[in-house]
PAKEKE-773310 format. One record per residue (C-alpha): x, y, z; residue in three letters. Coordinates in steps of 0.1 Angstrom, whole numbers, plus 5000, padded with zeros to 4 digits. Layout:
N
XYZala/...
//
This chain:
351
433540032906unk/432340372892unk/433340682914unk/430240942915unk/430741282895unk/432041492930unk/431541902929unk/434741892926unk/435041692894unk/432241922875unk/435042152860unk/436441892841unk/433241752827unk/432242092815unk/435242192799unk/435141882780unk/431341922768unk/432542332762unk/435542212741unk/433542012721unk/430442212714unk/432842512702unk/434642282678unk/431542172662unk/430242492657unk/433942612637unk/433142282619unk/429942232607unk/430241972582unk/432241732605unk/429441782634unk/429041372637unk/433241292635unk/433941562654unk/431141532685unk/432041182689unk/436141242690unk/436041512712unk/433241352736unk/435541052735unk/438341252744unk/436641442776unk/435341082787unk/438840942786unk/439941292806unk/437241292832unk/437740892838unk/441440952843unk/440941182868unk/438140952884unk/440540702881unk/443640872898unk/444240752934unk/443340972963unk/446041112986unk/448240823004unk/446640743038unk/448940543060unk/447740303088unk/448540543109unk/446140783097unk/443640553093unk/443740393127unk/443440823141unk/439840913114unk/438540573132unk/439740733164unk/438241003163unk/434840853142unk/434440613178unk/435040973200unk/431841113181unk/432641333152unk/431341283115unk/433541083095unk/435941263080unk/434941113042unk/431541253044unk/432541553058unk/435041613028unk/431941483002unk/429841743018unk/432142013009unk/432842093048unk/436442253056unk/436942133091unk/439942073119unk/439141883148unk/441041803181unk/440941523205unk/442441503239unk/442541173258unk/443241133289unk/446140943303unk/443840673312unk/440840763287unk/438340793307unk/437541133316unk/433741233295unk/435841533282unk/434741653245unk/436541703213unk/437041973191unk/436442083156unk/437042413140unk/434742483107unk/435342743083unk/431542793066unk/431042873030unk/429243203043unk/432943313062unk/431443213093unk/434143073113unk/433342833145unk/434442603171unk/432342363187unk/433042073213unk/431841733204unk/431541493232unk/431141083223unk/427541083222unk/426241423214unk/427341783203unk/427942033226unk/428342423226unk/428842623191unk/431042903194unk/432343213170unk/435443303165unk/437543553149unk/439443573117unk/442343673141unk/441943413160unk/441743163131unk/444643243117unk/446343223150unk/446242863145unk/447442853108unk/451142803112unk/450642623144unk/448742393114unk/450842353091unk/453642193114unk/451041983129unk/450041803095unk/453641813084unk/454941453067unk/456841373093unk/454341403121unk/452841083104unk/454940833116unk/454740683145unk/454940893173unk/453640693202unk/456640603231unk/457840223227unk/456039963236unk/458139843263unk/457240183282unk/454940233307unk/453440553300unk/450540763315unk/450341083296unk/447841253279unk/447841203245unk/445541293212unk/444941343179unk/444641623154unk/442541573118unk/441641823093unk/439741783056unk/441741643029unk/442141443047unk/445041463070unk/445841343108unk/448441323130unk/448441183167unk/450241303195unk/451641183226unk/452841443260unk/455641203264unk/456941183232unk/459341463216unk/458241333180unk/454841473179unk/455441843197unk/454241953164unk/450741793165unk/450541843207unk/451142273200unk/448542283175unk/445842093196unk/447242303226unk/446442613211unk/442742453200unk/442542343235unk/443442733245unk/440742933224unk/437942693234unk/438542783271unk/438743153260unk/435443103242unk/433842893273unk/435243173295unk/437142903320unk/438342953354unk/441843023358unk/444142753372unk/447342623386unk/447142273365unk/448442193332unk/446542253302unk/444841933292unk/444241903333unk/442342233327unk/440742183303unk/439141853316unk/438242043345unk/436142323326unk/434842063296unk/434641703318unk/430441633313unk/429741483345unk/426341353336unk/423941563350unk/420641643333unk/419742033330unk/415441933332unk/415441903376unk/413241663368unk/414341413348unk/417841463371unk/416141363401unk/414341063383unk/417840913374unk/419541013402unk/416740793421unk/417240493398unk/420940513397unk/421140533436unk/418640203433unk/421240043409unk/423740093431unk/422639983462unk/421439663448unk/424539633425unk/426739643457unk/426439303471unk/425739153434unk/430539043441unk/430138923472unk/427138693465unk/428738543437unk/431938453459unk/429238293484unk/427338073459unk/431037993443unk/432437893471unk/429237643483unk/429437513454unk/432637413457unk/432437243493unk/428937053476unk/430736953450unk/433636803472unk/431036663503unk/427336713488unk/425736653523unk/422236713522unk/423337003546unk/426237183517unk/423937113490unk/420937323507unk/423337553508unk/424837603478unk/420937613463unk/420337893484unk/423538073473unk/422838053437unk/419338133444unk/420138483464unk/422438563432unk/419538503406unk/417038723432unk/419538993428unk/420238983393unk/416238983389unk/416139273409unk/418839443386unk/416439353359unk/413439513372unk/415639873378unk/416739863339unk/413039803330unk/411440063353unk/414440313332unk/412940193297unk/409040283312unk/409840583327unk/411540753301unk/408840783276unk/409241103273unk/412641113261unk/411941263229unk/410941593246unk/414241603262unk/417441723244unk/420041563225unk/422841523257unk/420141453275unk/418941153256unk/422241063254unk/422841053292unk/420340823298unk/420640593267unk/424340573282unk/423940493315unk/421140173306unk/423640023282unk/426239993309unk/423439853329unk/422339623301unk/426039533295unk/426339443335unk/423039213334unk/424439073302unk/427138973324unk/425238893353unk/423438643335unk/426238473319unk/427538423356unk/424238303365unk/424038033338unk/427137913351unk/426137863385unk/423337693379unk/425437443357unk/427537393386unk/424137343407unk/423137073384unk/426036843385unk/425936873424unk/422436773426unk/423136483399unk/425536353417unk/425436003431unk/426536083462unk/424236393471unk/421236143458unk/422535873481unk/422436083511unk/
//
């Protein structure tokens, strides 16, 4: 496979096509010979240094760029081909569910220096910082990306642990990850602390009695409310339709289950009727699940007037719905398989 020509690569190449167009002008009367050694030459240079394998990644280190790839940021690759020095943090909450953001640090090729929080689905605030505040983090850094925070770190898999945990990834590339329970990574968990720290300077967050990550996800946790009142109040009115319908959506499908069941073992004319009409109630409400998650599609039309978390709130909250019809269908199908056989049965024909 050939490897493009990066920005970093163009030194080479022109030092090889300046070596040679020097020689040939000491050497006039071998211009030919001499052009084609020395081009020969700076091909075999510049294809050995193609050629020479990038900096070992370990599974490890792998596994945390998808991490944090899945959380929302810019793979690291393309940030590195881009030219982009970058740090980024991610906390994750003991259970991993809290909509809290990441962070990356960017040092800009005009000195601007920045931090900005990147939640899974869209970026949030941009903030400036300090070259004093930079550097703060600099040894703090180092440790975190040492060799040895590369290795596992995460407690044994015989251990039931709730702690909050992370990782850390900067260009180069190079990652660690990061456990609260774990003495192996305090390394990797004081560098993203001190992230942690200046973004809650920057966003100017409430003091608190609660650990630092707990504080964080206070001050940073996107709770999914739309800044436009209007659009809010539009969602708000189909999610409290969702839910209300949603509700009963568990204990229908125990009710058509279990009528189906005493069909299947007596189908009287009386347990059949029933057991149609339980599976019928559960398709009326999955249908009326349906009609919510269409109404959602029609009546955000004007989604491309709103903003990018915005979007992104909405887009989020119909894929779960779409995900639990998905689901609610495949249920469905199987009850009315189980309705079939019951009303093909000899028996429920007989009577």
């Amino acid at each position: 496979m050939v490897r493009p020509i990066l920005p970093r690569h163009l030194p080479i190449a022109l030092a090889a096509t300046t070596l040679t167009d020097h020689i040939t002008r000491i050497f006039p009367n071998k211009v030919s010979s001499m052009r084609t050694l020395f081009h020969a030459v700076g091909a075999i240079m510049l294809a050995g240094f193609l050629d020479r394998p990038a900096a070992a990644q370990n599974p490890d280190s792998n596994a945390t760029h998808r991490l944090m790839v899945e959380n929302g940021f810019t793979p690291i690759d393309d940030m590195i081909f881009g030219d982009r020095d970058v740090r980024r943090v991610l906390p994750i909450d003991p259970y991993g569910i809290l909509p809290i953001p990441g962070i990356e640090l960017e040092r800009h090729h005009d000195g601007r220096l920045t931090l900005r929080t990147q939640y899974r689905h869209w970026t949030g605030t941009t903030y400036i910082i300090s070259p004093e505040e930079w550097r703060r983090l600099a040894p703090l850094e180092i440790a975190a990306f040492a060799p040895d925070q590369n290795k596992r770190t995460k407690p044994a898999a015989n251990a039931l642990a709730h702690c909050w945990s992370g990782a850390v990834e900067a260009s180069s590339p190079r990652a660690s990850r990061f456990w609260h329970c774990s003495d192996e990574s305090r390394a990797a968990q004081a560098y993203a602390e001190a992230a942690l720290t200046l973004a809650m300077e920057k966003n100017n967050c409430p003091a608190s009695d609660k650990g630092l990550f707990w504080r964080y996800a206070d001050c940073f946790e996107d709770r999914g409310t739309i800044a436009d009142p209007g659009a809010q109040r539009w969602l708000a009115g189909l999610v409290d339709r969702w839910t209300k319908i949603r509700a009963p959506v568990a204990d229908l499908l125990a009710a058509a289950r279990g009528s189906l069941q005493e069909a299947a073992a007596a189908p009287t004319p009386e347990r059949v009727s029933a057991a149609r009409g339980a599976v019928m109630a559960f398709g009326r409400q999955k249908r009326a699940l349906t009609a919510v998650l269409t109404d959602s599609a029609s009546s955000s039309r004007d989604d491309e007037a709103r903003d990018d978390r915005s979007r992104a709130i909405i887009s989020q909250t119909r894929k779960e719905w779409k995900d639990d019809i998905a689901n609610t269908d495949h249920l469905y199908v199987e009850l009315l398989e189980d309705l079939t056989k019951v009303l093909s049965d000899p028996r429920a024909k007989a009577s």
